[in-house]
C-alpha beads as a LAMMPS data file, in Angstrom:
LAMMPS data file: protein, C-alpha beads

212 atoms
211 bonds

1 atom types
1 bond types

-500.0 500.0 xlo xhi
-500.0 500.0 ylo yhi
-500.0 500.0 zlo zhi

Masses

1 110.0

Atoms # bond

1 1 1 -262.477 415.509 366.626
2 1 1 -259.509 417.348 366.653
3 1 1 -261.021 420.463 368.420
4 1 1 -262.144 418.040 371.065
5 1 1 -258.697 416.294 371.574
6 1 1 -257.097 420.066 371.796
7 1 1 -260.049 421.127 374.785
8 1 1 -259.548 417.889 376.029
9 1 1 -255.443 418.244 376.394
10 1 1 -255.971 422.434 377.343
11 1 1 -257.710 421.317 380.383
12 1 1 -255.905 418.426 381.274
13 1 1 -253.395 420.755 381.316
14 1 1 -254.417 423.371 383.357
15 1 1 -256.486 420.914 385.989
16 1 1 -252.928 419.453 386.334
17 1 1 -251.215 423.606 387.533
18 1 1 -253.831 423.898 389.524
19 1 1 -253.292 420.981 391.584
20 1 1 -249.792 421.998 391.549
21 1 1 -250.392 425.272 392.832
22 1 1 -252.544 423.756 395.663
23 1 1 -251.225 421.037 396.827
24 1 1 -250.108 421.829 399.958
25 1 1 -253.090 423.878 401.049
26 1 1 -255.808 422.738 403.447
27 1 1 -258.179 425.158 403.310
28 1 1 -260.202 427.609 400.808
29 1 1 -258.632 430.236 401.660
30 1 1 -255.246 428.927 401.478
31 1 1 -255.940 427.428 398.283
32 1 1 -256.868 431.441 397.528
33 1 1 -254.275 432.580 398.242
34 1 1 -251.442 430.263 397.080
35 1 1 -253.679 430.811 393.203
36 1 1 -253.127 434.539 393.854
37 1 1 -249.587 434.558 394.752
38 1 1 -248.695 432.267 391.910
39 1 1 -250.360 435.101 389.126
40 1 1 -247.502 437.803 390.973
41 1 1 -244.621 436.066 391.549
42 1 1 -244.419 433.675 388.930
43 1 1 -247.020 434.665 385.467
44 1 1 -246.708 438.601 386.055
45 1 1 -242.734 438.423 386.761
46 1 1 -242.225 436.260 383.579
47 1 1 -244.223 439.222 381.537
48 1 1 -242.212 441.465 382.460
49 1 1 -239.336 439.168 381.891
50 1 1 -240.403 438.293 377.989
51 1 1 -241.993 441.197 377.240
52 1 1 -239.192 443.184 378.417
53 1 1 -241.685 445.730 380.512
54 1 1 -241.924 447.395 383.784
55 1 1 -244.958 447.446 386.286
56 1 1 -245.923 451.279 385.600
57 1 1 -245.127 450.275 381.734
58 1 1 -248.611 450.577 380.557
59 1 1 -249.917 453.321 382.883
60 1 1 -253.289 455.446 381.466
61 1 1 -253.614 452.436 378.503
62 1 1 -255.915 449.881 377.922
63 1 1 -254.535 446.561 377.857
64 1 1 -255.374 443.140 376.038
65 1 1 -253.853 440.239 376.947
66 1 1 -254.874 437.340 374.179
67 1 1 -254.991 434.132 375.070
68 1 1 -254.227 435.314 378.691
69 1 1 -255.321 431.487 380.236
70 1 1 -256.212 431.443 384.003
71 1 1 -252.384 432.888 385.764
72 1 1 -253.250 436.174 385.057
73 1 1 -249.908 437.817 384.249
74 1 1 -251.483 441.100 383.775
75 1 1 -252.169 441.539 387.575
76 1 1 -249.503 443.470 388.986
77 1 1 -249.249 446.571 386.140
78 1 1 -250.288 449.722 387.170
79 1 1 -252.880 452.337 386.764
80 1 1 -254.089 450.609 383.536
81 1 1 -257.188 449.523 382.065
82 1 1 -256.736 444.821 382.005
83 1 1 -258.340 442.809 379.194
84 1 1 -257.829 439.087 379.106
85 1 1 -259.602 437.521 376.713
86 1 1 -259.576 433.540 376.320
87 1 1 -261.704 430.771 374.793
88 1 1 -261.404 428.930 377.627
89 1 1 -262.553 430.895 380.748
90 1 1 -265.334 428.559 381.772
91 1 1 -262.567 425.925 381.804
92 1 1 -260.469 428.135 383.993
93 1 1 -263.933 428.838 386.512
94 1 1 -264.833 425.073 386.611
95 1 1 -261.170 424.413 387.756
96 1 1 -261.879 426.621 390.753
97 1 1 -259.095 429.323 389.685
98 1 1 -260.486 432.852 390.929
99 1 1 -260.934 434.756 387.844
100 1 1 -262.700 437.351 389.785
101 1 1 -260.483 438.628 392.002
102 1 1 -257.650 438.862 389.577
103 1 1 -258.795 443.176 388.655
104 1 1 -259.175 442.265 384.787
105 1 1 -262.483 442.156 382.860
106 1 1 -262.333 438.776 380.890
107 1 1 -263.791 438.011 377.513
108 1 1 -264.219 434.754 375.973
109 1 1 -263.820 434.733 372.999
110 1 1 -260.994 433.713 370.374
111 1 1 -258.047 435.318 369.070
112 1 1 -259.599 435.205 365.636
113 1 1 -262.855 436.508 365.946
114 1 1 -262.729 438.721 369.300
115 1 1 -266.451 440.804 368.749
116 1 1 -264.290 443.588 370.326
117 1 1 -264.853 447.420 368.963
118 1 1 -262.121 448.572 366.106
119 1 1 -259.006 450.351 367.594
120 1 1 -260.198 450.043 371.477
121 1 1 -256.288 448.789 372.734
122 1 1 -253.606 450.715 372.930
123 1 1 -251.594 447.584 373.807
124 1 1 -252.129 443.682 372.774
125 1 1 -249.933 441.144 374.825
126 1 1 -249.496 437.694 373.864
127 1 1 -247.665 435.688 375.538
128 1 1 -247.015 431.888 374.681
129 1 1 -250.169 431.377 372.832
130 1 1 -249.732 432.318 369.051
131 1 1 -248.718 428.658 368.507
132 1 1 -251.819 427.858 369.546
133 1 1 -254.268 429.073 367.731
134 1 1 -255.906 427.426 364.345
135 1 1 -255.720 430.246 362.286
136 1 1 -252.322 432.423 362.546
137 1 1 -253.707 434.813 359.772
138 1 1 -256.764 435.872 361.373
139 1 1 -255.502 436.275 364.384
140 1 1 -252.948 438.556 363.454
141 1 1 -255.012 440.707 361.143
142 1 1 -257.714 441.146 364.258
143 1 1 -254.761 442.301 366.208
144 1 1 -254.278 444.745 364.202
145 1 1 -257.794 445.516 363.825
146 1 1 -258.243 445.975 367.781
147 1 1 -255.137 448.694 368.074
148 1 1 -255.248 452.569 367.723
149 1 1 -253.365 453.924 365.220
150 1 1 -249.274 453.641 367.192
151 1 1 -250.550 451.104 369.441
152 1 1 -248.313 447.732 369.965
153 1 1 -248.811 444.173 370.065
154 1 1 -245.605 442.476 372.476
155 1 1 -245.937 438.549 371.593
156 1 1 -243.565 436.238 373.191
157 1 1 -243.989 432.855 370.604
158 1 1 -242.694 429.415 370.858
159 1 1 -241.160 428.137 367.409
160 1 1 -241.045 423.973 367.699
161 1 1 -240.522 422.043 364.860
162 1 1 -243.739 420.365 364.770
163 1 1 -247.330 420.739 365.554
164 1 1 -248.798 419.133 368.601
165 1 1 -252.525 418.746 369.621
166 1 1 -252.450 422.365 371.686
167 1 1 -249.735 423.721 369.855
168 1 1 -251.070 423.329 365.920
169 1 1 -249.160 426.359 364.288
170 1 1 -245.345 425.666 363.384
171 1 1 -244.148 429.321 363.273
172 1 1 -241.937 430.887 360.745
173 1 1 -240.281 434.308 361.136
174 1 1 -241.075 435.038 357.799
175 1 1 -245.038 433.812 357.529
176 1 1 -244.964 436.092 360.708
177 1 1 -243.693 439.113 359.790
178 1 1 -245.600 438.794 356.580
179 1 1 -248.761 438.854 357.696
180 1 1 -247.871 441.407 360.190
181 1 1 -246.524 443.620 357.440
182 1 1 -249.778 443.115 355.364
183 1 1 -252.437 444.435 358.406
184 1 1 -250.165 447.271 359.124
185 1 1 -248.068 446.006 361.630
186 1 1 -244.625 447.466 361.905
187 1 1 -241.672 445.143 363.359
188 1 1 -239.703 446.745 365.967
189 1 1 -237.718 444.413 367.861
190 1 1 -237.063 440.646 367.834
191 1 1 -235.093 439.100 370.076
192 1 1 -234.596 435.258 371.799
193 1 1 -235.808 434.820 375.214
194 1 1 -235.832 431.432 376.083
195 1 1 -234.408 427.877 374.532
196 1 1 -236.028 425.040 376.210
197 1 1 -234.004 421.636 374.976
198 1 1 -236.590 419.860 377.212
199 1 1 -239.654 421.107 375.075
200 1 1 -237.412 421.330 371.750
201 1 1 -238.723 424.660 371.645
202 1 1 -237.546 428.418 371.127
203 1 1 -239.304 431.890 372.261
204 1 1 -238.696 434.771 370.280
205 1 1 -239.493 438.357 371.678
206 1 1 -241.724 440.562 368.962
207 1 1 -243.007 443.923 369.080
208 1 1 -245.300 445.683 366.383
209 1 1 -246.473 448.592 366.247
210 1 1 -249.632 449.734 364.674
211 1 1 -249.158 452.108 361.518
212 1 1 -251.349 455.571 361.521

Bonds

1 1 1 2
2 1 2 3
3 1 3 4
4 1 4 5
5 1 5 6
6 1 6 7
7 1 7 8
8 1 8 9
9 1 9 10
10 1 10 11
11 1 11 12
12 1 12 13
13 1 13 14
14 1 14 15
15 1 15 16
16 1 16 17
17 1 17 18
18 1 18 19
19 1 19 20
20 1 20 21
21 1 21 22
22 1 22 23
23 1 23 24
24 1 24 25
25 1 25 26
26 1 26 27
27 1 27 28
28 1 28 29
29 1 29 30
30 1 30 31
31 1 31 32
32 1 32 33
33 1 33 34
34 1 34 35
35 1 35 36
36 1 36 37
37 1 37 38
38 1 38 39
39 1 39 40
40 1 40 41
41 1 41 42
42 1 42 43
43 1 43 44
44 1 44 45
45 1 45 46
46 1 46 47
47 1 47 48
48 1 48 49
49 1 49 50
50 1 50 51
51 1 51 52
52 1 52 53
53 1 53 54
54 1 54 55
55 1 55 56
56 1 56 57
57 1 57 58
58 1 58 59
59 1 59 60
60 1 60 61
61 1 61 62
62 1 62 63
63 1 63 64
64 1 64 65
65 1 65 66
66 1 66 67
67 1 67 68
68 1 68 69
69 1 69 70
70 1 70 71
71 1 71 72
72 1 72 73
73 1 73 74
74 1 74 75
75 1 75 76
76 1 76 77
77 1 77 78
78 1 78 79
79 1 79 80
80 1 80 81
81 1 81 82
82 1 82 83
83 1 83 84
84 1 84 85
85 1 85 86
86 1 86 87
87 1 87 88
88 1 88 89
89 1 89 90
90 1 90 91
91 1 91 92
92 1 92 93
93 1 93 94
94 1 94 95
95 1 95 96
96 1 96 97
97 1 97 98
98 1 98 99
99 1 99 100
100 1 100 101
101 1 101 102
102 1 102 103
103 1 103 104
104 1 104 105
105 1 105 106
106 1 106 107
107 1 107 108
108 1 108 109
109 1 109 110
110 1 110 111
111 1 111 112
112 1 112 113
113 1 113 114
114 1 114 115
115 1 115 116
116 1 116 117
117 1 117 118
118 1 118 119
119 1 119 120
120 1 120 121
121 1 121 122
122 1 122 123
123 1 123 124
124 1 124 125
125 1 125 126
126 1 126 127
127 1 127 128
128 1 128 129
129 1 129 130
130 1 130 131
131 1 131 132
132 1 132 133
133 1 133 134
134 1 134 135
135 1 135 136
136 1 136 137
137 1 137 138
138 1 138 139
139 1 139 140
140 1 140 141
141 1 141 142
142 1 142 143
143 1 143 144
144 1 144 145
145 1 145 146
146 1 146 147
147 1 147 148
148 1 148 149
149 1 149 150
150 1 150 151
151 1 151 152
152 1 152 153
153 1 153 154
154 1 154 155
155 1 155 156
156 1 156 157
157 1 157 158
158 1 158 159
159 1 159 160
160 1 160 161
161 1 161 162
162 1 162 163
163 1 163 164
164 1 164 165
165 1 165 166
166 1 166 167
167 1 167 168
168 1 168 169
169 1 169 170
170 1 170 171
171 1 171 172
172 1 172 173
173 1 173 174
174 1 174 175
175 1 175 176
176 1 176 177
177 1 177 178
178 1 178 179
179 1 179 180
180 1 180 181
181 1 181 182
182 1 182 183
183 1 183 184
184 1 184 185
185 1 185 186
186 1 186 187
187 1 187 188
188 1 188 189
189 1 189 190
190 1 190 191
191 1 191 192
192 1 192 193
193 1 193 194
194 1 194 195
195 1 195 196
196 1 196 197
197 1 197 198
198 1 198 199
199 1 199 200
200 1 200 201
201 1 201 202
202 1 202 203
203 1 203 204
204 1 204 205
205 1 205 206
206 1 206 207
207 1 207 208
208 1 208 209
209 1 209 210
210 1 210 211
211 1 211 212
């Protein structure tokens, strides 16, 4: 039941940006268009933003984003190889976002149990969706399982004080880094980004990097 109430809410969610996104359009094509323009000027610019990155950051690398949802902040980096992978891509399709024009090969699949190849990314990006997945511990040791040797994982997270329906997993900085430590995973920065009152939420900056 509880998986059911968490699709349920997911979708709800994302029918609800989507019509958002669209509502002043007329057309197919505008309704296109106004999807596209939303992944570049509001998901990619708030990666860069969190993740503290540049367009040309990942150039020649192969990039997964986890959890990437339908926004696509990958889209505007350069001269790299894009991975989203998400549980929820037929959700996205159904919706009507355009997956396929978005220049990133999607997988769906889920954070815990990808069915990816060991050590294929040379970077992991996770932005606002650690919190919710159902098993923090997996996920974290598949991370590391997916990056070469000196690879990184950027995560921004949302710590809230208690679990909701999507958002399950109450972080702690030290369950974190814990499990991070334990696959291999080397802090090298944390930082704040973002205090939302509104949501009762904070979002903390992290980046690992993979020990040879």
């Amino acid at each position: 039941m509880g998986y059911r109430i968490k699709l349920r809410e997911e979708s709800n969610f994302w029918q609800g940006l989507y019509n958002e996104i669209i509502k002043n359009c007329s057309t197919p094509e505008e309704r296109r268009v106004a999807l596209l323009r939303n992944c570049y000027d509001d998901s990619f610019e708030r990666y860069k933003r969190f993740l503290n990155v540049r367009d040309d950051s990942f150039t020649g690398m192969k990039v997964l984003d986890v959890g990437c949802g339908p926004t696509c902040g990958l889209i505007g980096f350069k001269n790299c190889e894009k991975y989203g992978l998400d549980h929820l891509l037929d959700v996205y399709r159904m919706i009507g976002f355009p997956l396929n024009e978005h220049g990133v090969t999607y997988i769906n699949a889920r954070g815990e149990d990808t069915g990816l190849p060991e050590g294929e990314f040379d970077r992991i990006l996770c932005v606002n969706a650690l919190d919710h997945v159902d098993n923090l511990k997996k996920c974290i040791r598949e991370f590391s399982r997916l990056l070469k040797n000196g690879g990184e994982l950027l995560a921004q997270i949302g710590f809230h004080e208690k679990p909701t329906e999507t958002e399950p997993i109450v972080m702690r900085h030290d369950v974190l880094l814990r499990y991070a430590r334990i696959n291999g995973l080397q802090p090298l920065e944390i930082k704040l980004v973002d205090q939302s009152s509104y949501l009762n939420e904070y979002r903390y900056y992290y980046r690992f990097r993979k020990l040879s």
